[in-house]
C-alpha positions as CSV (number, residue, x, y, z in Angstrom):
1,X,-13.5,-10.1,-20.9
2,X,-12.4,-6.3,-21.4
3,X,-10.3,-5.4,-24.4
4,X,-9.1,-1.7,-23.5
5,X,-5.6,-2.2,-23.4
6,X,-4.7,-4.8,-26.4
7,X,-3.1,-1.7,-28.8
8,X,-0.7,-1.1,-26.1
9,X,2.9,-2.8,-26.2
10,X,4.6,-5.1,-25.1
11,X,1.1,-6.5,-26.6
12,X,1.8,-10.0,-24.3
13,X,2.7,-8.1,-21.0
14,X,-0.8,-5.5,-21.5
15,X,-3.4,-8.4,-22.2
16,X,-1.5,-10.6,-19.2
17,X,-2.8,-7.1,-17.1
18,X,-5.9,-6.6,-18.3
19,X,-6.4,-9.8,-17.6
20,X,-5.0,-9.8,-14.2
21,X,-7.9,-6.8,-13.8
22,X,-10.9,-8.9,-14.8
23,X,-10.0,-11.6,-11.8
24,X,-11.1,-10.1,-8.2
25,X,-7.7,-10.4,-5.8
26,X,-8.0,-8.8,-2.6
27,X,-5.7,-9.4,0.0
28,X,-6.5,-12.4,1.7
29,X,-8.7,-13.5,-0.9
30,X,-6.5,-14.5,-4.2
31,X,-8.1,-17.9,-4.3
32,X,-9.5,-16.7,-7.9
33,X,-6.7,-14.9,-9.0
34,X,-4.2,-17.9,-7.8
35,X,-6.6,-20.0,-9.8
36,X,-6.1,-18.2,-13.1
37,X,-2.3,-18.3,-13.0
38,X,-2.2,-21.8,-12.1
39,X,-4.7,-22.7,-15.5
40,X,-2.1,-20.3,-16.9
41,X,0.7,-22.6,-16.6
42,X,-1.1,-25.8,-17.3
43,X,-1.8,-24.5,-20.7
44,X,1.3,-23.8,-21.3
45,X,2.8,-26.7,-20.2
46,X,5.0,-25.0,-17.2
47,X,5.5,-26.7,-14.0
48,X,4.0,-24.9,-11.0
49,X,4.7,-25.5,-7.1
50,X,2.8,-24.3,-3.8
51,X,3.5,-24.0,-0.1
52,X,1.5,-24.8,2.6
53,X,-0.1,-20.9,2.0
54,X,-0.5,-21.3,-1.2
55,X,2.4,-18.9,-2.4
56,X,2.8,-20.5,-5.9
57,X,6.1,-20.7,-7.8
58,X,5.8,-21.7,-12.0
59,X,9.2,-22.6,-13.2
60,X,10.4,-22.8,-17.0
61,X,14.0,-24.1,-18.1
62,X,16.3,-21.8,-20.1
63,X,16.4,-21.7,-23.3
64,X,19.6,-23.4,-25.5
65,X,22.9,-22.1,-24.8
66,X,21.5,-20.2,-21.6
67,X,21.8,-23.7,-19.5
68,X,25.3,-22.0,-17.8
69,X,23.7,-19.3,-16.6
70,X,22.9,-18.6,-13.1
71,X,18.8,-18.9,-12.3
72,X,16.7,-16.1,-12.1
73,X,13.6,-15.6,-9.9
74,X,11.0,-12.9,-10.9
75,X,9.0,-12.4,-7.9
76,X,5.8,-10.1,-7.5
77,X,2.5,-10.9,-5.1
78,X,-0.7,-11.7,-6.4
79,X,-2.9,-9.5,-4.3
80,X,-4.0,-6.1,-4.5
81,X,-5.0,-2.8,-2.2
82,X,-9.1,-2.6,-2.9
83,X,-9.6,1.5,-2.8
84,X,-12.7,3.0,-3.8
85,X,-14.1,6.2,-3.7
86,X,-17.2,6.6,-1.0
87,X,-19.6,7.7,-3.8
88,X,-18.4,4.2,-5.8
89,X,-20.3,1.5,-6.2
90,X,-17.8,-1.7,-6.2
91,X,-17.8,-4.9,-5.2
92,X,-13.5,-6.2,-4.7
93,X,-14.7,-9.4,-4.2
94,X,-16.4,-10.1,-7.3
95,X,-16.3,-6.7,-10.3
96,X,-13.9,-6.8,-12.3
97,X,-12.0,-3.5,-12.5
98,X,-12.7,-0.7,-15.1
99,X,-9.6,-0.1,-16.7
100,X,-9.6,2.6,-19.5
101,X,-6.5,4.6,-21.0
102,X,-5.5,8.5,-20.1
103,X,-2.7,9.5,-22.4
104,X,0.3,7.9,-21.0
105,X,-1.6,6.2,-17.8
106,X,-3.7,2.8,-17.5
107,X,-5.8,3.6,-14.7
108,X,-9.2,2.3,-13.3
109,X,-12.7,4.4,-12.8
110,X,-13.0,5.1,-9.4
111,X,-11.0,2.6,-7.8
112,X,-7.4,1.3,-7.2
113,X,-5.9,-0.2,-10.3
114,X,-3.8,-3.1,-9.0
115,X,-0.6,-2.0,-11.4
116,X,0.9,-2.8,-8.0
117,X,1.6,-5.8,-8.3
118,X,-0.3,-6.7,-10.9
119,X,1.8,-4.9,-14.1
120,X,4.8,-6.9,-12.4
121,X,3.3,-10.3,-12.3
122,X,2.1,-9.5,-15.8
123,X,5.4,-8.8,-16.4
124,X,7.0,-12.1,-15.2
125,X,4.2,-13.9,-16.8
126,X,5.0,-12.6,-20.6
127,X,8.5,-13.3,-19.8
128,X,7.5,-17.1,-18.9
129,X,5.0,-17.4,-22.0
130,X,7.6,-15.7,-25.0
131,X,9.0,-18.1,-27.0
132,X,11.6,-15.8,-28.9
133,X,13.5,-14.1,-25.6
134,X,17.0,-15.7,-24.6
135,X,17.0,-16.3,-20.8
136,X,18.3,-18.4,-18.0
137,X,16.3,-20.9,-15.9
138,X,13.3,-18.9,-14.8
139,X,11.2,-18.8,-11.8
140,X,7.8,-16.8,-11.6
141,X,7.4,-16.1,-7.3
142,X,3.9,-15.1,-6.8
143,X,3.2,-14.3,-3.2
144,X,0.2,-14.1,-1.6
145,X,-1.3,-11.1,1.1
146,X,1.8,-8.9,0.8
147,X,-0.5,-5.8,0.9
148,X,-1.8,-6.6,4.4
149,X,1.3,-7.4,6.3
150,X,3.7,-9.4,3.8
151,X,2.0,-12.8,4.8
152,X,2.7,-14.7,1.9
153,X,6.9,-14.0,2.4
154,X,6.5,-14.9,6.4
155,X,5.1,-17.9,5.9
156,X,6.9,-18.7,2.7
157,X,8.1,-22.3,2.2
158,X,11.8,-23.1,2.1
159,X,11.8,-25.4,-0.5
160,X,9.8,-23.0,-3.4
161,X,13.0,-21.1,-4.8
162,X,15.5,-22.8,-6.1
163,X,16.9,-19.7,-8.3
164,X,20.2,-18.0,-7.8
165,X,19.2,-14.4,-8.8
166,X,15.8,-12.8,-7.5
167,X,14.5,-10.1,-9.1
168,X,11.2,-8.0,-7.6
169,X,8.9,-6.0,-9.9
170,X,7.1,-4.4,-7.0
171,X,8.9,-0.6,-7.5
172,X,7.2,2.1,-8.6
173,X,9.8,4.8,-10.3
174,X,11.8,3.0,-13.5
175,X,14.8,5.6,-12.6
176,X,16.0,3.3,-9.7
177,X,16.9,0.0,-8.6
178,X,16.2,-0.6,-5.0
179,X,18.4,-2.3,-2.9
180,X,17.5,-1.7,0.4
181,X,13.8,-1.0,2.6
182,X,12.7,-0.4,5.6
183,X,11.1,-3.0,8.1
184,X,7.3,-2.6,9.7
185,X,5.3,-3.0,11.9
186,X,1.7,-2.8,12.9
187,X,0.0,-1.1,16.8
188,X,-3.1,-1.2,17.2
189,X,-5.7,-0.3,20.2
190,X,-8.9,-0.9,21.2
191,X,-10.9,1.5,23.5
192,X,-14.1,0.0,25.0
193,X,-17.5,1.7,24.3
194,X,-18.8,3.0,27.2
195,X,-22.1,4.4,26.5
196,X,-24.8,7.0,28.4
197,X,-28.3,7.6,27.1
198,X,-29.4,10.3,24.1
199,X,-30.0,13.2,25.7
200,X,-33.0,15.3,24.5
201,X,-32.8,19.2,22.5
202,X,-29.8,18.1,20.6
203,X,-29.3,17.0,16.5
204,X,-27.5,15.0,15.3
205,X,-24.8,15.7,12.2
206,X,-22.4,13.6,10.2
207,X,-19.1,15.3,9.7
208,X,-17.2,14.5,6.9
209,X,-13.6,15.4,5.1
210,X,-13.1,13.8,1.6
211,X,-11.5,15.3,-1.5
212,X,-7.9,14.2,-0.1
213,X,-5.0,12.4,-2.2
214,X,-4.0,9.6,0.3
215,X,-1.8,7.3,-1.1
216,X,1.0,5.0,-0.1
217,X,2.2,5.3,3.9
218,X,5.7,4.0,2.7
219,X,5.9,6.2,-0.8
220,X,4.2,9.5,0.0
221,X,4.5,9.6,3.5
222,X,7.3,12.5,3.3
223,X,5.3,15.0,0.6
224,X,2.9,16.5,2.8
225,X,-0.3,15.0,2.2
226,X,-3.1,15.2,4.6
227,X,-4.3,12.7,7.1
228,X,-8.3,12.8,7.1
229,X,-8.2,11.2,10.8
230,X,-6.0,13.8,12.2
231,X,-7.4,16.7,10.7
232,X,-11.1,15.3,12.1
233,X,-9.4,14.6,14.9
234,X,-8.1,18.1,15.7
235,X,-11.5,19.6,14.8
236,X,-13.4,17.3,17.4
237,X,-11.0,17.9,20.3
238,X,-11.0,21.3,20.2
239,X,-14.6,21.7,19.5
240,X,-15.5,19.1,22.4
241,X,-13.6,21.3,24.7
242,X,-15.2,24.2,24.0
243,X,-18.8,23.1,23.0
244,X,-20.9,20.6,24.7
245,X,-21.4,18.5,22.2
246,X,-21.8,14.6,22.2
247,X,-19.7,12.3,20.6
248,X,-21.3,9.3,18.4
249,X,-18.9,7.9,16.1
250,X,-15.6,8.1,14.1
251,X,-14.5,6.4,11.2
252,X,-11.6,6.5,8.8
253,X,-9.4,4.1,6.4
254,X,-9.8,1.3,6.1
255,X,-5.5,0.0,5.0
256,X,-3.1,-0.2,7.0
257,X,-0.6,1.0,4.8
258,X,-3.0,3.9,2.9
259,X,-3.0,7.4,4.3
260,X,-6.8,7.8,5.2
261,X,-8.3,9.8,2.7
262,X,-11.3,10.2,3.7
263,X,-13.0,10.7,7.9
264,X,-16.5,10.9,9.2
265,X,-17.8,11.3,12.7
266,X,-21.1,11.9,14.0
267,X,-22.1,13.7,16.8
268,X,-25.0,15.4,18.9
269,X,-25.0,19.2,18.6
270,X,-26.9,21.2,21.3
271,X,-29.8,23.1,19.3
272,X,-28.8,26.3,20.4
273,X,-25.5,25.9,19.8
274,X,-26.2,24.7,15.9
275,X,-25.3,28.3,14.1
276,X,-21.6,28.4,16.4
277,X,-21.0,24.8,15.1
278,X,-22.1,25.6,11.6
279,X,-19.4,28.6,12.1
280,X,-16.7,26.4,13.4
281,X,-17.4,23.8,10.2
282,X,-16.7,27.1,7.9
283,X,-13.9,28.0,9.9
284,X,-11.7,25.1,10.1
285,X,-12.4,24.5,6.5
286,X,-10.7,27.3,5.2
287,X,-7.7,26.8,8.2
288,X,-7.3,23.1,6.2
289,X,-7.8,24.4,2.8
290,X,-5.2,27.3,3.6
291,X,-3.3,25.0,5.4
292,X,-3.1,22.5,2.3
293,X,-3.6,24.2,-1.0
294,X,-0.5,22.8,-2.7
295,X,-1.1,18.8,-1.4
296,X,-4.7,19.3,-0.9
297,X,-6.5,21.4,-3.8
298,X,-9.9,18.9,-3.2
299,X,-10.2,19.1,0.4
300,X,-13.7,19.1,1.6
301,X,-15.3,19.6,5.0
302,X,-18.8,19.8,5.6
303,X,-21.7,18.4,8.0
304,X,-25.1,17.6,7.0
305,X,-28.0,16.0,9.5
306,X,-28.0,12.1,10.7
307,X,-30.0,10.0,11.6
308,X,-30.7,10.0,15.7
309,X,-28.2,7.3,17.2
310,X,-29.8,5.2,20.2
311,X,-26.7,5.9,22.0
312,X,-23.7,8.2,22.7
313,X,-20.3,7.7,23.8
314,X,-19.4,9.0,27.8
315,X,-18.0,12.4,27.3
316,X,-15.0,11.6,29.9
317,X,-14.1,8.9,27.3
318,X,-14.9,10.6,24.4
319,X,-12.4,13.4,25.4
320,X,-9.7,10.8,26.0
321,X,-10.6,8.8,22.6
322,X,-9.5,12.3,20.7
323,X,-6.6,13.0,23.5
324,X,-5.4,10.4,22.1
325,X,-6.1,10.7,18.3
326,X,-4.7,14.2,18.8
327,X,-1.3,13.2,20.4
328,X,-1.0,10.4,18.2
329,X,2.4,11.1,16.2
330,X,1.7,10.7,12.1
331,X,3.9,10.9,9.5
332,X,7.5,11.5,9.0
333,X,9.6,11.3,12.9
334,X,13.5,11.4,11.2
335,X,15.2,11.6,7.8
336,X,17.9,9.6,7.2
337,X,21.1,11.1,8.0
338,X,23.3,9.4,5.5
339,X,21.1,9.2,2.4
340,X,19.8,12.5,1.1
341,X,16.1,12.6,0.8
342,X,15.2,8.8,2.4
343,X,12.6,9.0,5.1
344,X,14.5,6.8,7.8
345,X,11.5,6.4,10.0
346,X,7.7,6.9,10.1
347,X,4.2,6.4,11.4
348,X,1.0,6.2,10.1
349,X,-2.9,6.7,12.0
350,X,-4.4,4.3,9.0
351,X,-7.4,3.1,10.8
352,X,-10.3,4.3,13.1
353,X,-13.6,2.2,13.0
354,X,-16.0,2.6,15.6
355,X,-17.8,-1.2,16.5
356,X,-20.8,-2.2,18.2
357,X,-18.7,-1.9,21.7
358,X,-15.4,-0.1,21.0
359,X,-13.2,1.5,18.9
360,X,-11.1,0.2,17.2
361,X,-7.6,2.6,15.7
362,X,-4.7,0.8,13.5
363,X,-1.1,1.9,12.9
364,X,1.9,1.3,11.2
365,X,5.6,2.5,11.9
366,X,8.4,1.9,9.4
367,X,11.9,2.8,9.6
368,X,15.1,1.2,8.2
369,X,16.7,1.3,12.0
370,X,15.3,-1.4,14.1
371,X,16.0,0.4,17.4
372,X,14.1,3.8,16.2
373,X,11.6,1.1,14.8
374,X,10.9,0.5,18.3
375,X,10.8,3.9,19.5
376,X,8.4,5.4,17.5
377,X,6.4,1.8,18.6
378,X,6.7,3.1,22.2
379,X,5.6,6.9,21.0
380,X,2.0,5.5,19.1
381,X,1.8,2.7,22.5
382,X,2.2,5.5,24.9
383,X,-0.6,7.8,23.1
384,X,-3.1,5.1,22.6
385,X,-2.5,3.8,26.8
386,X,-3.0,7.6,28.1
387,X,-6.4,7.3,26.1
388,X,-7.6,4.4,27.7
389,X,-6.6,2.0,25.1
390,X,-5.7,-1.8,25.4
391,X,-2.5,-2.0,23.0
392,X,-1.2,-4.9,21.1
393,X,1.9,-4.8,18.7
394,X,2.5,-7.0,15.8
395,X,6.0,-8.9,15.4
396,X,6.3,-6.7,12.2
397,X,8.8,-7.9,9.2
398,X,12.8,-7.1,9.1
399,X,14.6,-4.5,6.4
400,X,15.9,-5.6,3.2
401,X,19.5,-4.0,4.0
402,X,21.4,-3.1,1.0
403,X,24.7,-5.2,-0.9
404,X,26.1,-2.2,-3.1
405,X,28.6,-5.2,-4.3
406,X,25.7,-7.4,-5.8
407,X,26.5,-8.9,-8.9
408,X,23.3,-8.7,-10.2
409,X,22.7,-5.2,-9.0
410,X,26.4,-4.3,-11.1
411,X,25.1,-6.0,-14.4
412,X,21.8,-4.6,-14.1
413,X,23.5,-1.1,-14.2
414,X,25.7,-1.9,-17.2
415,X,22.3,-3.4,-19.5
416,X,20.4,-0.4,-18.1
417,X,22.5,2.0,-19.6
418,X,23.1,0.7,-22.8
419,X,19.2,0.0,-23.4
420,X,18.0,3.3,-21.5
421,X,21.3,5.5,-22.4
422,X,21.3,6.7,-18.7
423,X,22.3,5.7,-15.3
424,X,19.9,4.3,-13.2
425,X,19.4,5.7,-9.5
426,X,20.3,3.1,-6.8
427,X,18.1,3.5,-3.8
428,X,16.7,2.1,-0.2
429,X,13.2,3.0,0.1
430,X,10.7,3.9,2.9
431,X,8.2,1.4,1.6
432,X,8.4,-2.2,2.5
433,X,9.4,-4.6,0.1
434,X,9.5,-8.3,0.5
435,X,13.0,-9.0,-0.5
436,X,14.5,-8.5,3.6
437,X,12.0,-12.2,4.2
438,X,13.0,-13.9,1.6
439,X,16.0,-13.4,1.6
440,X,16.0,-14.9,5.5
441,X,14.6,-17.6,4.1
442,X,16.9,-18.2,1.6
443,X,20.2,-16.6,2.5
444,X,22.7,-15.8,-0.2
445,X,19.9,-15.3,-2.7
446,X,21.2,-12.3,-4.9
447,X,18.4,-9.2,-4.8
448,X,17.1,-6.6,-7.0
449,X,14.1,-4.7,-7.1
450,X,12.8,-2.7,-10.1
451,X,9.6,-1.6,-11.9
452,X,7.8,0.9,-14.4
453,X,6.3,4.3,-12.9
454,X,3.8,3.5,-10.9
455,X,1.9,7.0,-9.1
456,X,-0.8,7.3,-6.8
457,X,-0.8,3.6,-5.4
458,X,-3.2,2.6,-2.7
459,X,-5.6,5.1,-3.8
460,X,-8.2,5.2,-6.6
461,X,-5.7,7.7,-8.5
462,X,-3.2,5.0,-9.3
463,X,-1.9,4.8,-12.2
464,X,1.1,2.9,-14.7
465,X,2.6,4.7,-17.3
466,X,2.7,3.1,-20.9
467,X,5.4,4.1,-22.5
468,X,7.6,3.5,-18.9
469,X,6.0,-0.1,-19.0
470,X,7.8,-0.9,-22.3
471,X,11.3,1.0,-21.9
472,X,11.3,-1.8,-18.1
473,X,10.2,-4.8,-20.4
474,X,12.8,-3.9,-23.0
475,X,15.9,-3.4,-20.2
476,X,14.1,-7.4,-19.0
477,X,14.3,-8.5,-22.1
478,X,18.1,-7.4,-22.0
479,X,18.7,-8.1,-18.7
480,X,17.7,-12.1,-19.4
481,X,20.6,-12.5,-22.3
482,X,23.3,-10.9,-19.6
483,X,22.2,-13.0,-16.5
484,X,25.8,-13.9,-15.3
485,X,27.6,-18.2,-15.5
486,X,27.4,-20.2,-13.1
């Protein structure tokens, strides 16, 4: 078992994380992690409830002279986004992650750290296991495949939660308490492979663009970043146009909610044209490197011989594939005109994977208005359709729309400012939480989302900040004693 982070405070929260680190949890498969939590609360003599999912709930009683007190839920999920880089060697489903410390930051070597959720599970769990820290009835909410479309809170039981106060560590900036996110949903589309034999006096070449930042669709959708698919994307349409070259393959992301850091495609190159597409390689390189300097200072485009494929993709079909790619809307579509600086709503080209007979491309659109929800829905539809697609739509999950009047949100503020000697930010965010579905499925439940500074997520550059981790466990601990009567 690693021992990196057992120096750091809150001593109980770090080892809970590094722990948390050593158990594989990949979205849909948090059978080991669900495992260790539940052996968790047998040795410590909590009682523990699952759905018919296996979302699991642990509940402790309050502690004496806190029986008056209204109940409080801390709710996190379980599973976490597996991001590697390509030149990594990691296995999600069974390594456990190499955590190591960088001044300030807990991060992982090469890969995504699971601080989200994990530092807020940890959180909830040291809160469960300390025996000196006044506090209400207490219920731990782990939640299971939030990361790949909030599974665990759709299909979440009606009789888990009995609390009267739920409070989600699944926020990233310890400035704010979010009251409010946007609602998602997924389109995707699949264009069949129609395929036409190899022709002869051509080579083949793998194109790649790596070196870029990704990161979170929700989070750092708005700050510029890159999209590896579209800027492969724009360099294949406009070279197919002009070149006869044939088209092979494309692949890139591989998270619906991560902006694709990383694209390759491979393609046939005629051999006289091979010195004009080696120009056009160095060309476009330094139009994206120009083009991104601030966001992208690692961008990398380059092309190196492949391996001869025993096929090729049509060329009418080809040219409609990145028609399509190429008209696809990413990114931010409207700001929100009544709070300054909130993306109101976006959309995201996460996914491209070429199959044995298709291609298959994933999206996702957030916004915090259900009708522009829609719209931008009908934008991504209508560009994959023109290609050729077949499009599906997923029945997405609702926003968490804000109570400025909750009572928990209002004492929150007061304990924040006497512990942190500042006022916090209150926010909606872009990203998707899962308060909006739980709080369907249990209406009146009072909601509050907050967390340490987490950067970077979804890529291998996340990160959690110490010192933030134990200014948010000491405003808990405070929080806990000032949990409103009944």
């Amino acid at each position: 078992m690693s021992n990196v982070l057992s120096n750091l405070k809150p001593e109980l929260v770090w080892k809970y994380f590094e722990e948390i680190t050593q158990v594989p949890h990949p979205s849909k498969k948090e059978e080991k992690i669900r495992e260790y939590m539940i052996n968790w609360a047998k040795s410590l003599g909590l009682k523990y409830k699952t759905d018919s999912l296996g979302n699991l709930v642990i509940k402790k009683p309050a502690t004496p002279e806190m029986e008056n007190r209204k109940s409080v839920c801390i709710q996190g999920h379980l599973d976490m986004v597996c991001e590697k880089n390509s030149d990594v060697e990691f296995d999600f489903d069974n390594d456990p992650l190499k955590v190591y410390i960088d001044g300030d930051w807990v991060k992982a070597e090469g890969t995504t750290l699971g601080a989200d959720n994990g530092i807020g599970i940890a959180m909830g769990m040291a809160l469960m296991a300390s025996n000196d820290i006044q506090h209400p009835a207490l219920e731990l909410l782990c939640t299971l495949d939030e990361e790949t479309g909030l599974t665990g809170a759709i299909q979440l039981g009606t009789d888990l939660v009995t609390a009267d106060i739920l409070i989600n560590l699944d926020s990233e900036d310890e400035d704010a308490f979010t009251i409010g996110c946007a609602g998602g949903l997924n389109t995707s589309g699949i264009f069949k492979y129609e395929a036409e034999e190899v022709p002869s006096n051509h080579t083949p070449f793998k194109l790649s663009i790596k070196g870029l930042r990704g990161g979170h669709s929700g989070i750092e959708i708005h700050d510029g970043r890159a999209n590896a698919a579209k800027l492969l994307s724009r360099f294949l349409w406009n070279t197919i146009r002009t070149m006869p070259i044939k088209f092979v393959s494309f692949n890139s992301g591989n998270k619906h909610n991560a902006i694709p850091r990383e694209a390759f495609a491979t393609v046939l190159v005629p051999n006289e044209k091979i010195d004009e597409f080696n120009e056009l390689i160095a060309q476009y390189k330094a139009i994206f490197k120009k083009e991104y300097t601030t966001k992208e200072p690692n961008l990398d485009f380059f092309c190196e011989k492949a391996e001869m494929p025993n096929r090729i993709l049509k060329s009418e079909l080809a040219y409609k594939v990145l028609s399509s790619f190429v008209a696809m809307p990413h990114g931010v579509i409207r700001m929100s005109p009544d709070i300054a600086g909130l993306v109101q709503t976006s959309t995201n080209l996460a996914i491209v994977e070429t199959r044995e007979n298709e291609i298959f491309v994933l999206t996702s659109q957030r916004s915090s208005v259900e009708s522009e929800k829609r719209f931008v829905e009908n934008m991504v539809y209508a560009a994959l359709e023109l290609g050729g697609a077949t499009v599906a739509t997923g029945d997405g999950y609702p926003a968490w729309e804000p109570n400025v009047n909750s009572e928990i949100l209002n004492v929150a503020k007061q304990v924040y400012k006497n512990v942190l000697g500042k006022e916090p930010k209150i926010e909606a965010i872009h990203a998707g939480l899962e308060c909006g579905l739980i709080g369907e499925k249990y209406p009146g439940i009072d909601m509050l989302s907050c967390g340490p500074n987490l950067r970077d997520v979804h890529s291998p550059d996340e990160r959690v900040s110490i010192s933030s981790v134990q200014r948010i466990w000491n405003f808990l601990i405070e929080l806990m004693k000032n949990i409103p009567q009944k």
